[in-house]
mmCIF file of the N, C-alpha and C atoms, coordinates in Angstrom:
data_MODEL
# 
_entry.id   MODEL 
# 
loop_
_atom_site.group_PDB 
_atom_site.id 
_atom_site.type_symbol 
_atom_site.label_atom_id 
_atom_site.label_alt_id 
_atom_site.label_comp_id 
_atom_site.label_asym_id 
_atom_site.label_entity_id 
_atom_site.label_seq_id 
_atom_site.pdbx_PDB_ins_code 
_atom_site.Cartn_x 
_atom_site.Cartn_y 
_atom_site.Cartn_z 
_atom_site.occupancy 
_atom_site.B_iso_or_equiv 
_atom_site.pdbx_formal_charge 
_atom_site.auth_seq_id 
_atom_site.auth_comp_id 
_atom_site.auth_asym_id 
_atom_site.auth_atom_id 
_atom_site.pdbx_PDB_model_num 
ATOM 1   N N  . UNK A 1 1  ? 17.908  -10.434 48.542 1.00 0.00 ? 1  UNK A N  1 
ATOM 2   C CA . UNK A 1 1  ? 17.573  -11.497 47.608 1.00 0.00 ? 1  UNK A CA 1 
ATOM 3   C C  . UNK A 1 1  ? 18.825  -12.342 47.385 1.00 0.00 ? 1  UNK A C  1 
ATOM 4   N N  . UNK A 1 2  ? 18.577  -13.953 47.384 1.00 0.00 ? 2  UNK A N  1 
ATOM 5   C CA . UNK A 1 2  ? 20.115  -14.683 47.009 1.00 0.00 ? 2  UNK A CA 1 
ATOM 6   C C  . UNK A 1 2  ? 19.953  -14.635 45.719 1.00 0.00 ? 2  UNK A C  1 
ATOM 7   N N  . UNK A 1 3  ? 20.848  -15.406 45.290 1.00 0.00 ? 3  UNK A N  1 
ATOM 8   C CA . UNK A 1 3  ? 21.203  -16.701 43.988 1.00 0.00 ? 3  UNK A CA 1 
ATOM 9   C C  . UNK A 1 3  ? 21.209  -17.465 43.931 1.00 0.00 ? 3  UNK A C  1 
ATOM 10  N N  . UNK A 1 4  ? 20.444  -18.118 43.418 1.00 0.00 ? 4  UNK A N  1 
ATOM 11  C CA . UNK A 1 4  ? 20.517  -19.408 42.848 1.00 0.00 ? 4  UNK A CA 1 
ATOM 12  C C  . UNK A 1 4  ? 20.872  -19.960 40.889 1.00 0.00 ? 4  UNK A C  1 
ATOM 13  N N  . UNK A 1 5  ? 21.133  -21.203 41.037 1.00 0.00 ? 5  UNK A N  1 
ATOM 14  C CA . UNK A 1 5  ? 22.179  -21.344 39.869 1.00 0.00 ? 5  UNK A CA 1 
ATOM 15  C C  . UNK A 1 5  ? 21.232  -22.553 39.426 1.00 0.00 ? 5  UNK A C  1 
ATOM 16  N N  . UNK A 1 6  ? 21.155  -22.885 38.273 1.00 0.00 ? 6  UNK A N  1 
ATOM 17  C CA . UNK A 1 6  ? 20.707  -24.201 37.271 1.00 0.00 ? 6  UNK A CA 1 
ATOM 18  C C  . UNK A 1 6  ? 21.961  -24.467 37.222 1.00 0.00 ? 6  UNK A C  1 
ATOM 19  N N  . UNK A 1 7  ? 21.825  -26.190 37.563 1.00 0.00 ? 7  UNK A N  1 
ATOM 20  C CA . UNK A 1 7  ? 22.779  -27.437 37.791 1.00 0.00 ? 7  UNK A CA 1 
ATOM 21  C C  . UNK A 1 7  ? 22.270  -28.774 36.710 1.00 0.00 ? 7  UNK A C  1 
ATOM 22  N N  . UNK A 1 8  ? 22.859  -29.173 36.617 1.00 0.00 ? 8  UNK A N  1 
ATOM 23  C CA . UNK A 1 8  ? 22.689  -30.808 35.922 1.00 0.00 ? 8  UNK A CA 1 
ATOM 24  C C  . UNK A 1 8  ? 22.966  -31.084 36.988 1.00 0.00 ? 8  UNK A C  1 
ATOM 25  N N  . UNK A 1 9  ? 22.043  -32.173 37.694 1.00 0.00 ? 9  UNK A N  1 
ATOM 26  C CA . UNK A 1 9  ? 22.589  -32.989 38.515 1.00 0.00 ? 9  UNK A CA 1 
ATOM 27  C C  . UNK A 1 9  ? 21.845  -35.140 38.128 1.00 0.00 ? 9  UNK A C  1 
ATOM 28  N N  . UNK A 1 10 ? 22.216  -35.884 37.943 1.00 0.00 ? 10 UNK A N  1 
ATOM 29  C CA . UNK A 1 10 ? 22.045  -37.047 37.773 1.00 0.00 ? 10 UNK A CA 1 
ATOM 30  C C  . UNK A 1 10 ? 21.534  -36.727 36.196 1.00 0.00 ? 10 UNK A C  1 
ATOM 31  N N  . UNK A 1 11 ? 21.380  -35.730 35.396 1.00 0.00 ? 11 UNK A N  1 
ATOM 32  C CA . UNK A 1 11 ? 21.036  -36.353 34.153 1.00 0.00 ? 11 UNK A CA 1 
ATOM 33  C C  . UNK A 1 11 ? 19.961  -34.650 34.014 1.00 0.00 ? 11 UNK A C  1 
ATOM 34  N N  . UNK A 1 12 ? 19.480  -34.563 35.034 1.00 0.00 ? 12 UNK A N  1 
ATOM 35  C CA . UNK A 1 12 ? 18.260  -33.694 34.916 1.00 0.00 ? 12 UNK A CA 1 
ATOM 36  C C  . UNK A 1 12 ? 18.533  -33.045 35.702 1.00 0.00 ? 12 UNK A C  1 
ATOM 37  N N  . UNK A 1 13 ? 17.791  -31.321 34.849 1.00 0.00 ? 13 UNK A N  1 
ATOM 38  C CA . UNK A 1 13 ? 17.952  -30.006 35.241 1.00 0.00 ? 13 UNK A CA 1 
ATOM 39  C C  . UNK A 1 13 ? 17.511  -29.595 36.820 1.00 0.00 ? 13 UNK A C  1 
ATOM 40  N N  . UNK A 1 14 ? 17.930  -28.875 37.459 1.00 0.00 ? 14 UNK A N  1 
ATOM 41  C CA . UNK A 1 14 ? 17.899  -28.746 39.382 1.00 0.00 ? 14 UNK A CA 1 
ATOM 42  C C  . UNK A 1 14 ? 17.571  -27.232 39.519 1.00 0.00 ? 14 UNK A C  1 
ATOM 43  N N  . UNK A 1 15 ? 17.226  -26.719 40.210 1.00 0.00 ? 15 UNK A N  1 
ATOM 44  C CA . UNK A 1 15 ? 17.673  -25.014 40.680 1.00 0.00 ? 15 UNK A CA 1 
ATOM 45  C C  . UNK A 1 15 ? 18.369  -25.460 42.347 1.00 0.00 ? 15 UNK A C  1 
ATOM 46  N N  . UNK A 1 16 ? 19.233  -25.061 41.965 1.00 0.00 ? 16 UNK A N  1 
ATOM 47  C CA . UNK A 1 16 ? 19.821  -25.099 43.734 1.00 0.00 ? 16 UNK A CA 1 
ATOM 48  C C  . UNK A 1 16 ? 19.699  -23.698 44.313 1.00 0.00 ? 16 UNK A C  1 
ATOM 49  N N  . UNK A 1 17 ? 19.334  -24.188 45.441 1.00 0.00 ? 17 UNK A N  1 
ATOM 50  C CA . UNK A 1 17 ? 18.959  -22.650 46.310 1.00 0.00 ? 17 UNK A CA 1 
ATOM 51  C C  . UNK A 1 17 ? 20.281  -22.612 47.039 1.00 0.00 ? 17 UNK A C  1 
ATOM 52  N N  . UNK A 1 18 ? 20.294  -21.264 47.815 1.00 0.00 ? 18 UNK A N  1 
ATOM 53  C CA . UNK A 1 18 ? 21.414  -20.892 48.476 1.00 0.00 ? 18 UNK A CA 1 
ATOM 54  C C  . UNK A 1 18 ? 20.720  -22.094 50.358 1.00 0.00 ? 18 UNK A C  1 
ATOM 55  N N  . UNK A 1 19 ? 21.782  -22.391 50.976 1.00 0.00 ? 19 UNK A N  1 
ATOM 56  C CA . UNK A 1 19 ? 21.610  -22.488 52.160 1.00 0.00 ? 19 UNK A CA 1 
ATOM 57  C C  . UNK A 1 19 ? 20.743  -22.165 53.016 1.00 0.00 ? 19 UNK A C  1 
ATOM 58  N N  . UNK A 1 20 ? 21.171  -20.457 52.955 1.00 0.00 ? 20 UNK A N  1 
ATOM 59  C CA . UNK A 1 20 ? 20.349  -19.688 53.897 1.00 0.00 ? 20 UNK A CA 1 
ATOM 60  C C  . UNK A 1 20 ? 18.921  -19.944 53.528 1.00 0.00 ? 20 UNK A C  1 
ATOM 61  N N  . UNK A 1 21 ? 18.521  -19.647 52.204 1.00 0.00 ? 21 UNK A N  1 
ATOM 62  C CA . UNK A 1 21 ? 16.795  -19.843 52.153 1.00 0.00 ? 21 UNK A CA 1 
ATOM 63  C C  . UNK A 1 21 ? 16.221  -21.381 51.974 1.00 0.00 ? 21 UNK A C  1 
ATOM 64  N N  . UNK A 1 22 ? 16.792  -22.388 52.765 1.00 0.00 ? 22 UNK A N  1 
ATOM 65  C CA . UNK A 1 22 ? 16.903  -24.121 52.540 1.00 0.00 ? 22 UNK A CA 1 
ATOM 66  C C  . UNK A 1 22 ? 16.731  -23.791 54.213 1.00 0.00 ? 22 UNK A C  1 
ATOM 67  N N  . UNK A 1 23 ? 16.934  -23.278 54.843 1.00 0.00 ? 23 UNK A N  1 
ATOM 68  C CA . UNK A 1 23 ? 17.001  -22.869 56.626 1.00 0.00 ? 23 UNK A CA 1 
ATOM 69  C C  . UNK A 1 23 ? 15.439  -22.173 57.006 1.00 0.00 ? 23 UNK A C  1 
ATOM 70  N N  . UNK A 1 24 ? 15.779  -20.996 55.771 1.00 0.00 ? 24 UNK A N  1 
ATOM 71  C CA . UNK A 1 24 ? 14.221  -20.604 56.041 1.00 0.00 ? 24 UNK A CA 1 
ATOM 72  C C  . UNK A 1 24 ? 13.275  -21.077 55.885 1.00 0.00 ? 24 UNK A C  1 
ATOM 73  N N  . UNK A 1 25 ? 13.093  -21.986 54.808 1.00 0.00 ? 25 UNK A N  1 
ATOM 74  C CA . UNK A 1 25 ? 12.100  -22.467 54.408 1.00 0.00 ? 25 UNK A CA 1 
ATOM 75  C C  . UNK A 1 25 ? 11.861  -24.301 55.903 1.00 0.00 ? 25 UNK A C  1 
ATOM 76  N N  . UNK A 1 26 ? 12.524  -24.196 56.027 1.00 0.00 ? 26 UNK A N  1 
ATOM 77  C CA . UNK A 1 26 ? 13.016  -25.110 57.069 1.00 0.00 ? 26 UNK A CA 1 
ATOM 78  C C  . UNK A 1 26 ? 12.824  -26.521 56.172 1.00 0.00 ? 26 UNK A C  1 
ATOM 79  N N  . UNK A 1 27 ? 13.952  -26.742 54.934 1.00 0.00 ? 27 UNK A N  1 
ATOM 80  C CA . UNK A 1 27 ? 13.745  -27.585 54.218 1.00 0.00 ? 27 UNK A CA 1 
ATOM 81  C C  . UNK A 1 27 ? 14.938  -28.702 54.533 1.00 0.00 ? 27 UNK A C  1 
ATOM 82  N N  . UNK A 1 28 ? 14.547  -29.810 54.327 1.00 0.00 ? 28 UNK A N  1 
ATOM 83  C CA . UNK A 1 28 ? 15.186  -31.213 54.240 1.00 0.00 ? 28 UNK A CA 1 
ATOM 84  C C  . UNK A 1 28 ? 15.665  -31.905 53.165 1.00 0.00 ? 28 UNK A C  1 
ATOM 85  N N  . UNK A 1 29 ? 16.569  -32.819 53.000 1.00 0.00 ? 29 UNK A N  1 
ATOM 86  C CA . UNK A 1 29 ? 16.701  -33.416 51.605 1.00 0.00 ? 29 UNK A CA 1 
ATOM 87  C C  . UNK A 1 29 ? 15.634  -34.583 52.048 1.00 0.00 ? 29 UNK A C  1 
ATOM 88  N N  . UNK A 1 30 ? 14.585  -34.338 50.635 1.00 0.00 ? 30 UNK A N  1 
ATOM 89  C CA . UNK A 1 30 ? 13.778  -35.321 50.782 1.00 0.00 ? 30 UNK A CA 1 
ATOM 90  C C  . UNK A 1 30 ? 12.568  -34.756 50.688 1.00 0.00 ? 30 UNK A C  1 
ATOM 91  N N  . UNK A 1 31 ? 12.196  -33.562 51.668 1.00 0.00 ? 31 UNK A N  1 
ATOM 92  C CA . UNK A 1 31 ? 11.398  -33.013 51.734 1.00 0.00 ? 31 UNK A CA 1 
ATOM 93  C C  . UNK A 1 31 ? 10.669  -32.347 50.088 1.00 0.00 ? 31 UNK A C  1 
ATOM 94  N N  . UNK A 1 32 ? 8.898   -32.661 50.065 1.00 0.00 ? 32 UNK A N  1 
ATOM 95  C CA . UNK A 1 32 ? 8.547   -31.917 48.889 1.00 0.00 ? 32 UNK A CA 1 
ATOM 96  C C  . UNK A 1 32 ? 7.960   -31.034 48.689 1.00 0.00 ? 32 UNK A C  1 
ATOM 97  N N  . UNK A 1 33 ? 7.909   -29.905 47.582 1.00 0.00 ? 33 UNK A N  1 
ATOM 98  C CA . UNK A 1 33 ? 7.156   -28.362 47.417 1.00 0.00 ? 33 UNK A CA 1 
ATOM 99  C C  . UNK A 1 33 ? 6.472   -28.306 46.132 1.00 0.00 ? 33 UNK A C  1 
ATOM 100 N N  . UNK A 1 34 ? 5.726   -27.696 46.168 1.00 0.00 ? 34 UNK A N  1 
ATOM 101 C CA . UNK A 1 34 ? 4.678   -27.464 45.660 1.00 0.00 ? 34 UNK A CA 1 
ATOM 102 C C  . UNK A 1 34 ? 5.595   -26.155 44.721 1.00 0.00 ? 34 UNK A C  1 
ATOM 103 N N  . UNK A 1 35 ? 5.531   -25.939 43.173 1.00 0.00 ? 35 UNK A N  1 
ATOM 104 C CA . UNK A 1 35 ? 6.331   -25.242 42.652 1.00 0.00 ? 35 UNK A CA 1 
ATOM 105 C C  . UNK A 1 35 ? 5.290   -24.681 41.945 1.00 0.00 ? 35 UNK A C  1 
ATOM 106 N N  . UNK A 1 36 ? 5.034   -23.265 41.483 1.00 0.00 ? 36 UNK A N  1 
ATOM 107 C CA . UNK A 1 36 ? 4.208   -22.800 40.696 1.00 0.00 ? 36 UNK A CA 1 
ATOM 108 C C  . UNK A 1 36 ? 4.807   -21.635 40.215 1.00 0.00 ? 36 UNK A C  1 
ATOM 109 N N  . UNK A 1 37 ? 4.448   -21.035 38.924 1.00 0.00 ? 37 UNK A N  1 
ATOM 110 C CA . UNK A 1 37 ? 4.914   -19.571 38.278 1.00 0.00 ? 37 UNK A CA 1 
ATOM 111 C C  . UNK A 1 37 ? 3.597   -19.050 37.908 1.00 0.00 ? 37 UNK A C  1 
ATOM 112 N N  . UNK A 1 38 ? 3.908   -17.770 38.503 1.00 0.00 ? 38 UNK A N  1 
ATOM 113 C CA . UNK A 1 38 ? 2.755   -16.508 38.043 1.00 0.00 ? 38 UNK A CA 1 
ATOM 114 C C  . UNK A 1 38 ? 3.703   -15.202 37.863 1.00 0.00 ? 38 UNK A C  1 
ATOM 115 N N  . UNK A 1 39 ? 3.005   -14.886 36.827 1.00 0.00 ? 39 UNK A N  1 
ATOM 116 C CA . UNK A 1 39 ? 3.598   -13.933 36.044 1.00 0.00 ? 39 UNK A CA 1 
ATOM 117 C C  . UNK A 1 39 ? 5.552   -13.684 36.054 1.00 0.00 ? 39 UNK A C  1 
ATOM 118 N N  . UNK A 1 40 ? 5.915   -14.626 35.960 1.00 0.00 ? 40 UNK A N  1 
ATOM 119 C CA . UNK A 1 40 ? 6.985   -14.952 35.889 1.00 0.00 ? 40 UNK A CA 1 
ATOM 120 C C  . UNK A 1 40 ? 7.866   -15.221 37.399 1.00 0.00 ? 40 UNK A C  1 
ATOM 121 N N  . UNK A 1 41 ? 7.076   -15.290 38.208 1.00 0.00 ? 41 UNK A N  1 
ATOM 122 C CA . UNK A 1 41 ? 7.755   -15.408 39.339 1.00 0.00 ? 41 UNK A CA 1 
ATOM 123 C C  . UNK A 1 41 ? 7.655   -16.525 40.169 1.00 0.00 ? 41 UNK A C  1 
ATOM 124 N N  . UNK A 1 42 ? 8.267   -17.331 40.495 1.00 0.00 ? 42 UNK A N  1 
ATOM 125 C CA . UNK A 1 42 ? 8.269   -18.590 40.761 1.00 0.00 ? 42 UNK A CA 1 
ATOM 126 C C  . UNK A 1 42 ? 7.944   -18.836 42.199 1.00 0.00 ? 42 UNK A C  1 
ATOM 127 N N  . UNK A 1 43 ? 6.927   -19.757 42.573 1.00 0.00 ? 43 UNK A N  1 
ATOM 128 C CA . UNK A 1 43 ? 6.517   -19.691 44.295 1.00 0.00 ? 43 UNK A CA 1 
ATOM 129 C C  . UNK A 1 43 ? 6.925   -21.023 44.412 1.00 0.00 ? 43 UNK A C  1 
ATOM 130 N N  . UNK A 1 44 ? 7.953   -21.024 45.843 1.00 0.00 ? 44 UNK A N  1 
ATOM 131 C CA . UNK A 1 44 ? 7.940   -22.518 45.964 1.00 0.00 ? 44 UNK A CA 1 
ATOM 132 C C  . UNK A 1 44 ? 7.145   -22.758 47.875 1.00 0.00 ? 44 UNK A C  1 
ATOM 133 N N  . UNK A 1 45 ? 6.513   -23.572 47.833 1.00 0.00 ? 45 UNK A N  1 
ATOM 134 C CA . UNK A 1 45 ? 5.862   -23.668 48.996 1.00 0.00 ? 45 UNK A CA 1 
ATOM 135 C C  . UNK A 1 45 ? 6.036   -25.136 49.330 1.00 0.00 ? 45 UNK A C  1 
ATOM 136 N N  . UNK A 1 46 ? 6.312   -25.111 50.795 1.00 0.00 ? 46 UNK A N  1 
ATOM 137 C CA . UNK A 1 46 ? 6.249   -26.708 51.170 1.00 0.00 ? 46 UNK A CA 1 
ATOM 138 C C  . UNK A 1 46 ? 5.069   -26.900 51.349 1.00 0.00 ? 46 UNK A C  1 
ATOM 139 N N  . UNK A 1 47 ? 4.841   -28.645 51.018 1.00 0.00 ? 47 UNK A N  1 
ATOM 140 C CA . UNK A 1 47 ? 3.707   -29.379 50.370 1.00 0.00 ? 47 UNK A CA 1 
ATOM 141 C C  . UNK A 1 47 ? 3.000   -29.398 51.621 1.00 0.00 ? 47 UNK A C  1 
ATOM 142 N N  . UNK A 1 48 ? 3.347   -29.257 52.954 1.00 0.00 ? 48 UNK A N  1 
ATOM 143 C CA . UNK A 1 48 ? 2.447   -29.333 53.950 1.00 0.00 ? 48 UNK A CA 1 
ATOM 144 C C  . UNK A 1 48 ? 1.740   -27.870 53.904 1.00 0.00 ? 48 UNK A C  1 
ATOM 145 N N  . UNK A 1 49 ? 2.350   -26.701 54.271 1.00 0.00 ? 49 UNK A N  1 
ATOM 146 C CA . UNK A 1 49 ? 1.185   -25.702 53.228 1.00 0.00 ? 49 UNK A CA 1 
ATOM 147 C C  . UNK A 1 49 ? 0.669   -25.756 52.388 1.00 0.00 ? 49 UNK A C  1 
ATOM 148 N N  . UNK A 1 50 ? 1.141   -25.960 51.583 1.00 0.00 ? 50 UNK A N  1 
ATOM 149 C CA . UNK A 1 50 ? 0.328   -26.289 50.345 1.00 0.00 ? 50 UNK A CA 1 
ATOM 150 C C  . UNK A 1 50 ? -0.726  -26.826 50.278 1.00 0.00 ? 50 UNK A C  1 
ATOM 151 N N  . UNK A 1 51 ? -0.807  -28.172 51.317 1.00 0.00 ? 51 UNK A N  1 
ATOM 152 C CA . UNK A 1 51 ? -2.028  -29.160 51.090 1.00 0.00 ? 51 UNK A CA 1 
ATOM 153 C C  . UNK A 1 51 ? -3.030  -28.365 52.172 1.00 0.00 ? 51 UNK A C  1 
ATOM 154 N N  . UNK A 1 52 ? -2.544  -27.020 53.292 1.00 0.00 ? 52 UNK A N  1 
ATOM 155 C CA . UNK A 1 52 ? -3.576  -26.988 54.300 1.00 0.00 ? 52 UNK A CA 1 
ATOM 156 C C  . UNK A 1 52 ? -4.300  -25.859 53.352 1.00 0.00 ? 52 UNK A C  1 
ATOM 157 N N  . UNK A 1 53 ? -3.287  -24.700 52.766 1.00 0.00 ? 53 UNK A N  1 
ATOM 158 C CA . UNK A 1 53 ? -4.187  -24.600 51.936 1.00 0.00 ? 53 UNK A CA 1 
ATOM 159 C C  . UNK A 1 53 ? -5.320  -25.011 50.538 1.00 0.00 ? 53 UNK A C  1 
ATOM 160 N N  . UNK A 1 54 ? -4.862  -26.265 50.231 1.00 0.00 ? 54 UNK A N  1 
ATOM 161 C CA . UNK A 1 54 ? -6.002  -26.289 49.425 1.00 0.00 ? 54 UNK A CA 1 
ATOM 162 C C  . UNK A 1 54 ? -6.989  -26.625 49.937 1.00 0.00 ? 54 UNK A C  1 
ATOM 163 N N  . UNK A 1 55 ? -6.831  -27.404 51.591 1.00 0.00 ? 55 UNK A N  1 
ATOM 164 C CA . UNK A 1 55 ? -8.222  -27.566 52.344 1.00 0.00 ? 55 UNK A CA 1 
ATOM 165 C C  . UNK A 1 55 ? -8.576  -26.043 52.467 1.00 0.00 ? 55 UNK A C  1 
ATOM 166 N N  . UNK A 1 56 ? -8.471  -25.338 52.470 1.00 0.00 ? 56 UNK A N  1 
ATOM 167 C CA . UNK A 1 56 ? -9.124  -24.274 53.271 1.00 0.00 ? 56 UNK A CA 1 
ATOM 168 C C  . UNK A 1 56 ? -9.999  -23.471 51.287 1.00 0.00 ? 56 UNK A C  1 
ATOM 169 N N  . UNK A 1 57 ? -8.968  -23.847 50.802 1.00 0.00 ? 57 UNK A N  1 
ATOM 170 C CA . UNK A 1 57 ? -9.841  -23.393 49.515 1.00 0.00 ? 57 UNK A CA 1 
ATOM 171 C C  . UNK A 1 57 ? -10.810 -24.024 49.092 1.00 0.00 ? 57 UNK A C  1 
ATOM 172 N N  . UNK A 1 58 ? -11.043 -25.443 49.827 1.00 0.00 ? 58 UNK A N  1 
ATOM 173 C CA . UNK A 1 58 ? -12.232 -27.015 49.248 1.00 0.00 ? 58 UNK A CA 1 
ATOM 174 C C  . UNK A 1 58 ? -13.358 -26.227 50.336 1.00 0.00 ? 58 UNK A C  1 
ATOM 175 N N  . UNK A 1 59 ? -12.855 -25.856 51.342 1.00 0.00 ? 59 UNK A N  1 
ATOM 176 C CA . UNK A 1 59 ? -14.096 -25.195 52.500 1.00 0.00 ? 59 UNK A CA 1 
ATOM 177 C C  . UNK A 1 59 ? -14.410 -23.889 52.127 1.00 0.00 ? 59 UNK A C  1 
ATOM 178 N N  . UNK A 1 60 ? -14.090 -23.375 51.719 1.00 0.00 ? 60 UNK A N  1 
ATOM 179 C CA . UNK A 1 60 ? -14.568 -22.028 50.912 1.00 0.00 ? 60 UNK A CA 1 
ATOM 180 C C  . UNK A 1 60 ? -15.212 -22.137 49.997 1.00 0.00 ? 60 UNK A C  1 
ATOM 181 N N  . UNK A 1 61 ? -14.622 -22.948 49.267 1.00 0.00 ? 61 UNK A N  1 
ATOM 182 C CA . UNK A 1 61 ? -15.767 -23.555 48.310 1.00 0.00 ? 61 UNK A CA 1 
ATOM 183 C C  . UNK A 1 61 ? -17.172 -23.803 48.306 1.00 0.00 ? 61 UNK A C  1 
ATOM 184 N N  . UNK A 1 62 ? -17.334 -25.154 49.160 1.00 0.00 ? 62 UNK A N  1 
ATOM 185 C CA . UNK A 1 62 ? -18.281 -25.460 49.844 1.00 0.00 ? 62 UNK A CA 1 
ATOM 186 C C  . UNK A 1 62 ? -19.277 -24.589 50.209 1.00 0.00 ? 62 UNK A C  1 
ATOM 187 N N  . UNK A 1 63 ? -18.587 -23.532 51.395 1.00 0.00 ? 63 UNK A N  1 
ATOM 188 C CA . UNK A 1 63 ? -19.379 -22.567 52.093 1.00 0.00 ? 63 UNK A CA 1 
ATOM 189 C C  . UNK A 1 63 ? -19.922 -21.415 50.796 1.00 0.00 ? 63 UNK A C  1 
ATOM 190 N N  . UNK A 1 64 ? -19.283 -21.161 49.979 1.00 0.00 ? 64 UNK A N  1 
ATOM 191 C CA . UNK A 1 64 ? -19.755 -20.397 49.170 1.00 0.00 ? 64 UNK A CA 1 
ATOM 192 C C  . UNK A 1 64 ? -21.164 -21.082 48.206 1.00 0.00 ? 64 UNK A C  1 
ATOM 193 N N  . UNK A 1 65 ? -20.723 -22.123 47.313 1.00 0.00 ? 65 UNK A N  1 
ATOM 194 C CA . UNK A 1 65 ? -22.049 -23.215 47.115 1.00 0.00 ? 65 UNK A CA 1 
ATOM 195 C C  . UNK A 1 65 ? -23.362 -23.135 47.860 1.00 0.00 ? 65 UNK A C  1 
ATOM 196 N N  . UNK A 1 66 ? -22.716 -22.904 49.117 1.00 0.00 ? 66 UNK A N  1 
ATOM 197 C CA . UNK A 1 66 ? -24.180 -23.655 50.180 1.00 0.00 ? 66 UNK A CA 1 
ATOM 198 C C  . UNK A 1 66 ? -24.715 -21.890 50.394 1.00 0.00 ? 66 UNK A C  1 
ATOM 199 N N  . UNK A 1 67 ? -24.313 -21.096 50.559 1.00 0.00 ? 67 UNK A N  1 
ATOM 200 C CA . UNK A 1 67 ? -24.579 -19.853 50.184 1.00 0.00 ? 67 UNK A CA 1 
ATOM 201 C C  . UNK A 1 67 ? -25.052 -19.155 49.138 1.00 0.00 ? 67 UNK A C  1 
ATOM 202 N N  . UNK A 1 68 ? -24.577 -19.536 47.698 1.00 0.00 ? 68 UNK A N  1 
ATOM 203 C CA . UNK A 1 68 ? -24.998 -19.037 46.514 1.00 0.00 ? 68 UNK A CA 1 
ATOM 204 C C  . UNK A 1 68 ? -26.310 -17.592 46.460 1.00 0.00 ? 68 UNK A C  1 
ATOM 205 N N  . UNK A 1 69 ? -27.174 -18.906 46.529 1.00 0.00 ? 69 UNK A N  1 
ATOM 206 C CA . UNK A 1 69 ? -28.540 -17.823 46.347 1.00 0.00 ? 69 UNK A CA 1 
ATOM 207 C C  . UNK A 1 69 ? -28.263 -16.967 47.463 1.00 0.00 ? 69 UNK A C  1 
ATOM 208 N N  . UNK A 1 70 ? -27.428 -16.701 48.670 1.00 0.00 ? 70 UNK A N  1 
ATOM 209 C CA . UNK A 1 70 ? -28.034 -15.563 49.605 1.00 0.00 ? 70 UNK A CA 1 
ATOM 210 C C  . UNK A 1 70 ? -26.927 -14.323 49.058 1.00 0.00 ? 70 UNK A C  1 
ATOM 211 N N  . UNK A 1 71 ? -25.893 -14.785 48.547 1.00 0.00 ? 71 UNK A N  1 
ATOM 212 C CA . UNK A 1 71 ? -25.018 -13.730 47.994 1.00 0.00 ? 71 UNK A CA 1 
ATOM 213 C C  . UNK A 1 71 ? -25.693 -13.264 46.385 1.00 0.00 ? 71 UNK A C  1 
ATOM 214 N N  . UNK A 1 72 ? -25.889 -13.794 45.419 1.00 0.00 ? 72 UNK A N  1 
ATOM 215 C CA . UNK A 1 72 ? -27.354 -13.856 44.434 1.00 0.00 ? 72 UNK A CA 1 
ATOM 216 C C  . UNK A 1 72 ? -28.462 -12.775 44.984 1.00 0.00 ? 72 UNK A C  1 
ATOM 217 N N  . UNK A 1 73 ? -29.180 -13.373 45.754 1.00 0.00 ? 73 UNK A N  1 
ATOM 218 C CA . UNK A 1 73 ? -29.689 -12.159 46.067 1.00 0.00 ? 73 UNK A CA 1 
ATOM 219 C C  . UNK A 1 73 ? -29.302 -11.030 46.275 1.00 0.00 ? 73 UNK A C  1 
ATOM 220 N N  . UNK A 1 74 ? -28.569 -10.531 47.385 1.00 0.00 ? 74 UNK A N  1 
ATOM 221 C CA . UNK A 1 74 ? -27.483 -9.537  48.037 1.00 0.00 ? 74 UNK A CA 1 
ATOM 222 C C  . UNK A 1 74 ? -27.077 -9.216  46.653 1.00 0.00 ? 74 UNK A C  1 
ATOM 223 N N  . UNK A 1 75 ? -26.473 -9.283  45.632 1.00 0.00 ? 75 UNK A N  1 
ATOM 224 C CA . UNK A 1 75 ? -25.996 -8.755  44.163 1.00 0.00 ? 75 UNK A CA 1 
ATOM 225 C C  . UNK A 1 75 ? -27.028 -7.954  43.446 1.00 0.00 ? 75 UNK A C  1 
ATOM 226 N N  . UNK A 1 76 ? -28.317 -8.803  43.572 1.00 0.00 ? 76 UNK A N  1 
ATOM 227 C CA . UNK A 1 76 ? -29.529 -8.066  43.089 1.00 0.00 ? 76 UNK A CA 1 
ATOM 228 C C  . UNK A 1 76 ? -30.242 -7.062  43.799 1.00 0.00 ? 76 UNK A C  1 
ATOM 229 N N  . UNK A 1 77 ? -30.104 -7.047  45.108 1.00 0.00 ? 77 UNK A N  1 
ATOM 230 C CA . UNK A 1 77 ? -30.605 -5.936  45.783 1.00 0.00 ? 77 UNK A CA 1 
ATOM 231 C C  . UNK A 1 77 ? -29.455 -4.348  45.402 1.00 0.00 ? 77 UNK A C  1 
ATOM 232 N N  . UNK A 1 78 ? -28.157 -4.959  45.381 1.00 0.00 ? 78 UNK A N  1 
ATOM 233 C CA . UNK A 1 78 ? -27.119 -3.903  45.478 1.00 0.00 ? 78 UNK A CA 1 
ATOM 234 C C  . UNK A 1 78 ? -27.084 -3.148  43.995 1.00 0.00 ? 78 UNK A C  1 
ATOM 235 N N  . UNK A 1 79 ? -28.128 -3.390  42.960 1.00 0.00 ? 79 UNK A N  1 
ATOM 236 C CA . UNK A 1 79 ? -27.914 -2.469  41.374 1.00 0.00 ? 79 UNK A CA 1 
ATOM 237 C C  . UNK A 1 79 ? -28.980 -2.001  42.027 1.00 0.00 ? 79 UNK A C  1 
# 
C-alpha cells in the first residue's frame, strides 16, 4: 500500500498519489476519474471505466425490466 498526502494546491484541497499508482492506473495530467467512498474507502476509477460500466449497468437494467414477470414468476414457484 503507498501514501498519499493532502496538498493545497491553487487555493483548493488535492490528494496527491504516489507515482507508482499514477503508472498503474495509467493516468495523465488531465485525465478524469470517477471518485466514490463506500464504507470509508475511497474508489478512484478512470472515467472511461467508469462510463463502460454504467453502460453495462443501463443493459442490465433493461434486460431485467423486459424480464420482470418471468423472474416474478420463478420467485413464486420457488416458496
Amino acid at each position: 500500500m503507498a501514501l498519499a498526502r493532502i496538498a493545497r494546491v491553487d487555493g483548493v484541497l488535492a490528494l496527491l498519489l504516489p507515482q507508482a499508482v499514477l503508472d498503474e492506473l495509467g493516468a495523465q495530467v488531465g485525465d478524469e476519474f470517477d471518485v466514490a467512498l463506500r464504507d470509508q474507502t475511497l474508489i478512484v476509477r478512470p472515467r472511461s471505466e467508469a462510463e463502460q460500466l454504467a453502460q453495462v449497468d443501463a443493459i442490465l437494467d433493461d434486460l431485467f425490466l423486459e424480464r420482470k414477470s418471468v423472474y416474478e414468476a420463478l420467485a413464486e414457484g420457488a416458496g
